[in-house]
C-alpha positions in Angstrom: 0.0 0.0 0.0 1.4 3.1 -0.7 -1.4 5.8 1.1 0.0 7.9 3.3 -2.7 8.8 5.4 -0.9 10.7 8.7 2.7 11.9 8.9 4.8 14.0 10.8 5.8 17.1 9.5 9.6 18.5 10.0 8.1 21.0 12.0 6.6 17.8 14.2 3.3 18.7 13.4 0.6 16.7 12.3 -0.3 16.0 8.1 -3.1 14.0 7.5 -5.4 12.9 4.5 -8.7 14.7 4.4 -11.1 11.5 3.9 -14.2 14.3 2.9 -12.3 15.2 -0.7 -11.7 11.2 -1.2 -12.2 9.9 -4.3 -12.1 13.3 -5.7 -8.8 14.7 -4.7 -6.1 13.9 -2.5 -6.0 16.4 0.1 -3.6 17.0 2.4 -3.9 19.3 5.8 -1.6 19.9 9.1 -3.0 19.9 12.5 -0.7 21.8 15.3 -3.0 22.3 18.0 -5.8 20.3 19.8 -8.5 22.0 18.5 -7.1 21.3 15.1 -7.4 18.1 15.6 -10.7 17.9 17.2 -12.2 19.6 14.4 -10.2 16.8 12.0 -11.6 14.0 14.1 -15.4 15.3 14.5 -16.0 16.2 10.8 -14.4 12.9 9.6 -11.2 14.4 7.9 -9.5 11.7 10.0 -11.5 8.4 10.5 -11.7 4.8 11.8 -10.7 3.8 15.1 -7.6 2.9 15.1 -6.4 6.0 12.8 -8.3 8.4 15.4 -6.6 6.9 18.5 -3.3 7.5 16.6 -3.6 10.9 15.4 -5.2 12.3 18.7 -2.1 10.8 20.6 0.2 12.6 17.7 -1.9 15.7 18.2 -1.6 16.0 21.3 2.4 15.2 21.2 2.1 18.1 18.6 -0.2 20.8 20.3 2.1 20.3 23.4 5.2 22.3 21.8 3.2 25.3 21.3 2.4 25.7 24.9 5.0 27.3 27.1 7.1 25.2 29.8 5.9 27.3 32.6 2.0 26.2 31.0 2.9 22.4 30.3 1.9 21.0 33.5 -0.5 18.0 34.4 -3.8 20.0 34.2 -3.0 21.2 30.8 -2.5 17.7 29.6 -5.3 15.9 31.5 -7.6 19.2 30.0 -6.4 18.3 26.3 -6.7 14.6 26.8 -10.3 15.1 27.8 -10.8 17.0 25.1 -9.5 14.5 22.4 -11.3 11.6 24.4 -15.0 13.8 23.6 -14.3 14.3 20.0 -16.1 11.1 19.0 -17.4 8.7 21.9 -17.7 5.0 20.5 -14.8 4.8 19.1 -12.5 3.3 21.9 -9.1 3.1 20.5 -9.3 7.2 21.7 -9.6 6.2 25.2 -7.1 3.8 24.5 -4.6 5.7 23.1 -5.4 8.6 25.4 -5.0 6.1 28.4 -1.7 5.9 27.4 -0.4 9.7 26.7 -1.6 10.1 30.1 0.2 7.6 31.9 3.4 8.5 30.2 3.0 12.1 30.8 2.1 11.4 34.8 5.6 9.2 34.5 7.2 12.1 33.3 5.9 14.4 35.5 6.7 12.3 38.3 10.6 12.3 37.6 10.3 15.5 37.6 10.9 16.9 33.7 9.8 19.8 32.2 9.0 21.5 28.9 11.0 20.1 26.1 11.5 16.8 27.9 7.6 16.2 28.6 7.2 17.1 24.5 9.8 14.6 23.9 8.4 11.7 25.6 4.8 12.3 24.3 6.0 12.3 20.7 7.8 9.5 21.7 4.8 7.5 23.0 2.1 9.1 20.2 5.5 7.3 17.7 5.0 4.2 19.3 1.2 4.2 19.4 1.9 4.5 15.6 4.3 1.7 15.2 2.4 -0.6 17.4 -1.0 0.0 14.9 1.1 -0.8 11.8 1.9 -4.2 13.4 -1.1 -4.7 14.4 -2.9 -4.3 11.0 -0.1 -6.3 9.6 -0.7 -9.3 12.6 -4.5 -9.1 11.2 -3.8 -9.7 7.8 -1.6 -12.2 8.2 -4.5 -14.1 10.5 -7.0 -13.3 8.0 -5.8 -13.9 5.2 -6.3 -17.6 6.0 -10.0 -17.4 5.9 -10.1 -16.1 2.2 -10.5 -19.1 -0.4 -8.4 -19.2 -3.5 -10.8 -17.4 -5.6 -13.1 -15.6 -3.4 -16.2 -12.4 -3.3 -15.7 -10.8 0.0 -18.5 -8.5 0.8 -17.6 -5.7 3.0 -18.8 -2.5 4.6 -18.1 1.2 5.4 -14.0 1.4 5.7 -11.1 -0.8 7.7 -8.7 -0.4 5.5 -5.2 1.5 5.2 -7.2 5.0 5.7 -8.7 3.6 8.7 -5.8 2.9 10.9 -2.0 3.7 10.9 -1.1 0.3 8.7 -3.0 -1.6 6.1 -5.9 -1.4 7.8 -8.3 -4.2 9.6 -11.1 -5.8 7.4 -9.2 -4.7 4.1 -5.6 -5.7 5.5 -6.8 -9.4 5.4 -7.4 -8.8 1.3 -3.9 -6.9 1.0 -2.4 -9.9 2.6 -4.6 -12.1 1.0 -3.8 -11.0 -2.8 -0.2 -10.8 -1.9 -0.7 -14.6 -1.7 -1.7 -15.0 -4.7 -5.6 -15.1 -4.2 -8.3 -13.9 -6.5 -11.2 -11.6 -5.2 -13.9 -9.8 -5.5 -14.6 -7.2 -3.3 -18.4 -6.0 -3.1 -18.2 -2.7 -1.1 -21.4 -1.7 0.3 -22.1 2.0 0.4 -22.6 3.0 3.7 -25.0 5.7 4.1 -25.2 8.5 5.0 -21.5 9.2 3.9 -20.9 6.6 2.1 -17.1 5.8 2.9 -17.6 2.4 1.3 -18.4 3.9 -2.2 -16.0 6.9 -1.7 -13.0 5.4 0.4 -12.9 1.2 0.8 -13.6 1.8 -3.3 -10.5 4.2 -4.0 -8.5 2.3 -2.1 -9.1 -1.0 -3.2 -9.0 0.3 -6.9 -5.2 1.9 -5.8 -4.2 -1.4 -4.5 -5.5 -3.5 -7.8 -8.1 -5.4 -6.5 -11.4 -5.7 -8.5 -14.5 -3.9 -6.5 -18.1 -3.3 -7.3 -20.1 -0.9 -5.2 -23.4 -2.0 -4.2 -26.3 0.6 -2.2 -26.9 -0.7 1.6 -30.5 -1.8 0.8 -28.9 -4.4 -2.3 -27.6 -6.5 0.6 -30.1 -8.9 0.8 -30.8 -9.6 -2.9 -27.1 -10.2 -3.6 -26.8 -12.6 -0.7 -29.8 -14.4 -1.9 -28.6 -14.9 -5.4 -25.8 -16.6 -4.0 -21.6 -16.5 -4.8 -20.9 -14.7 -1.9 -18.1 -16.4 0.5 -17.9 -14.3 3.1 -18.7 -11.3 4.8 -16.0 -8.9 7.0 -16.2 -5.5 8.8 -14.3 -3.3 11.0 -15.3 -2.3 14.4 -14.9 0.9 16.7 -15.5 -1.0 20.1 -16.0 -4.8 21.4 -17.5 -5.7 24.2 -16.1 -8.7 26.4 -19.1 -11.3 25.7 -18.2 -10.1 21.9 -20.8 -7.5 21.1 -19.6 -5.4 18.5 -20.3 -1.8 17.5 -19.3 -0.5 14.4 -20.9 1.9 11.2 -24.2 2.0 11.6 -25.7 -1.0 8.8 -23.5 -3.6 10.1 -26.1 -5.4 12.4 -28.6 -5.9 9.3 -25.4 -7.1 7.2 -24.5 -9.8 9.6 -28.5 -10.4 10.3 -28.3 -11.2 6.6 -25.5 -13.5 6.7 -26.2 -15.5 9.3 -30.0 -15.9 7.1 -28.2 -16.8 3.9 -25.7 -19.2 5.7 -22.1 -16.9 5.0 -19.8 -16.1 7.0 -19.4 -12.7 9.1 -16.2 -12.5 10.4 -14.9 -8.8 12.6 -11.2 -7.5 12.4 -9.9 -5.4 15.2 -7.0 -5.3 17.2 -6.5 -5.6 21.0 -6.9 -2.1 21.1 -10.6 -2.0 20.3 -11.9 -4.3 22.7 -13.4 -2.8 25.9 -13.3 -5.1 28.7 -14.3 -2.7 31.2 -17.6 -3.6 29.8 -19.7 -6.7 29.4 -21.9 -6.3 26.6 -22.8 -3.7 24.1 -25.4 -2.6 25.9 -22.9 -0.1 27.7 -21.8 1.0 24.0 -22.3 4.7 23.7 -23.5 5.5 20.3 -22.6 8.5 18.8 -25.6 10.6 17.1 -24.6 12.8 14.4 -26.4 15.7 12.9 -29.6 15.9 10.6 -27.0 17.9 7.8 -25.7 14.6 7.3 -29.2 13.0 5.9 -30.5 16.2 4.1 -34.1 15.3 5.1 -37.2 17.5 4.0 -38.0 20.7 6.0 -39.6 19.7 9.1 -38.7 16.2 9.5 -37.1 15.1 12.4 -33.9 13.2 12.2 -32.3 10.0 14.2 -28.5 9.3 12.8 -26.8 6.8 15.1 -23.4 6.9 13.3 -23.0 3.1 14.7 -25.2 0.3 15.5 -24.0 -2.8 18.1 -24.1 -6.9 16.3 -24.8 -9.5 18.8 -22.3 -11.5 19.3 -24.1 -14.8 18.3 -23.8 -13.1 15.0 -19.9 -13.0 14.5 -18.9 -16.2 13.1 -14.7 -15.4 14.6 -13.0 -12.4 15.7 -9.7 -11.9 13.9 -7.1 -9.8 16.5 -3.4 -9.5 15.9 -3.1 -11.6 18.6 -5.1 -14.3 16.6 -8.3 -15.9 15.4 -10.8 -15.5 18.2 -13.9 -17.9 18.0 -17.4 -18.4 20.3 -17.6 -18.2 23.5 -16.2 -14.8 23.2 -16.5 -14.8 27.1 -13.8 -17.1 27.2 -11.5 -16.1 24.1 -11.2 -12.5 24.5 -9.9 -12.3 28.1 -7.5 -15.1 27.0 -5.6 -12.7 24.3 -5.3 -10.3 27.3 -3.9 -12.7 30.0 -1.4 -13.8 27.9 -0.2 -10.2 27.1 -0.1 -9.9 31.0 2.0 -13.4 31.3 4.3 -12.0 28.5 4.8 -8.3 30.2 5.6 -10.3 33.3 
């Protein structure tokens, strides 16, 4: 894959890809403060999970040379990380990746730096937030890869791919790795209304990388299951819950519905980062609700745009993490990934 979709600048601040001009133009912007960044995150310049998480931490890395030494103490951080954390709520790769400036700046509090060496560390821990998602998406593709026949039609939503993350993506990376093995695909992208990121961005990028895709409206979903040839069915997600519910783009839950009706396959990509094991179901799933601009609905109407929806987890047929393929009981399988990351820190 060659999209860049965030970089440092020499100046260490933040250039990202705005997703809004995608497929039209490639657009590139620089965030230097926090509320450059919030703005990014909330209108969707920046999006996905993963890529959110990342580019807050980098934000707020960058924002944090601007503010003078005397100013750079622990209330300004905690007051920008709460900031970042609000931008978009279901998402939890932000808390994750917010989690972890904070500890690293209370560290470096606590040994007592100041000013340039509290900027230092937090670009150094927003760097390795970075590196860590790369392998990651890489870890997933390499585990998903294996659940892609030789010749294959994977039908996907919204997008998990290389402009979703800091690496080649979730969903999509399992393709990438997929097609560098040789195998054949198809790759039916399903619009995703309102904003339709799968027509405009899982399309654009699957056409950069050489792989055939067709775009198909939300509401085609059930027809083109029913007429059969598809092998397989594989999403993103923004936050899963320990029993293995899983929120992501709103649409999801009636394309797995429709799986498990026509008998394919609906598999979930995500790394260790986007599960939530503070809580037990997705019940406790905030769900972000976005405004009626988005819809364009006649004057007068009233609006409800729940930017995500939650899939039971009876629905996922296997949870692909980079730290492996997770199947049912999810109760069981997802704390497992997590003790072992424990055993190996110990």
């Amino acid at each position: 894959m060659t999209i860049q979709q965030i970089s440092w600048t020499p100046e260490n601040t933040v250039r990202y890809l705005d997703q809004t001009q995608l497929p039209g133009e490639e657009v590139y912007r620089e965030a230097a403060t926090v509320d450059d960044m919030i703005v990014a995150i909330q209108t969707l310049q920046v999006r996905g999970a993963p890529l959110i998480g990342v580019a807050a931490a980098m934000g707020l890395a960058a924002a944090a040379q601007t503010v003078d030494h005397r100013e750079l103490t622990p209330a300004w951080v905690e007051s920008q990380i709460e900031r970042l954390g609000a931008a978009r709520p279901t998402a939890v790769n932000l808390m994750w990746a917010m989690s972890r400036m904070r500890d690293t700046a209370a560290r470096m509090f606590g040994e007592g730096k100041v000013g340039k060496g509290i900027v230092a560390e937090l670009r150094q821990e927003a760097q390795a937030i970075w590196d860590e998602d790369r392998a990651m998406c890489r870890s997933i593709g390499e585990v998903g890869a294996g659940l892609i026949p030789e010749r294959a039609t994977v039908l996907t939503i919204c997008n998990a791919g290389a402009l979703a993350t800091g690496g080649i993506g979730t969903a999509l990376a399992a393709l990438y790795v997929a097609a560098e093995r040789g195998k054949n695909m198809e790759v039916l992208s399903c619009e995703t209304r309102p904003l339709r990121q799968g027509a405009r961005l899982t399309a654009w990028e699957l056409l950069h990388a050489g792989i055939p895709v067709t775009s198909i409206v939300d509401g085609a979903v059930g027809a083109v299951m029913a007429r059969g040839g598809i092998d397989l069915a594989i999403s993103g997600a923004d936050r899963i819950a320990t029993n293995g519910d899983v929120a992501n783009k709103i649409g999801t839950y009636g394309l797995a519905v429709l799986a498990r009706a026509h008998g394919i396959p609906f598999y979930v990509a995500a790394p260790r980062s986007t599960f939530d094991l503070s809580i037990e179901s997705g019940e406790e799933i905030p769900i972000e609700e976005r405004g009626p601009e988005e819809l364009d609905p006649a004057p007068g109407a009233r609006v409800h745009n729940p930017a995500f929806d939650v899939t039971p987890a009876e629905y996922v047929s296997a949870i692909v993490t980079d730290a492996g393929l997770l199947q049912p009981p999810y109760s069981e399988s997802i704390p497992r990934i997590f003790q072992r990351e424990e055993s190996n820190v110990d």
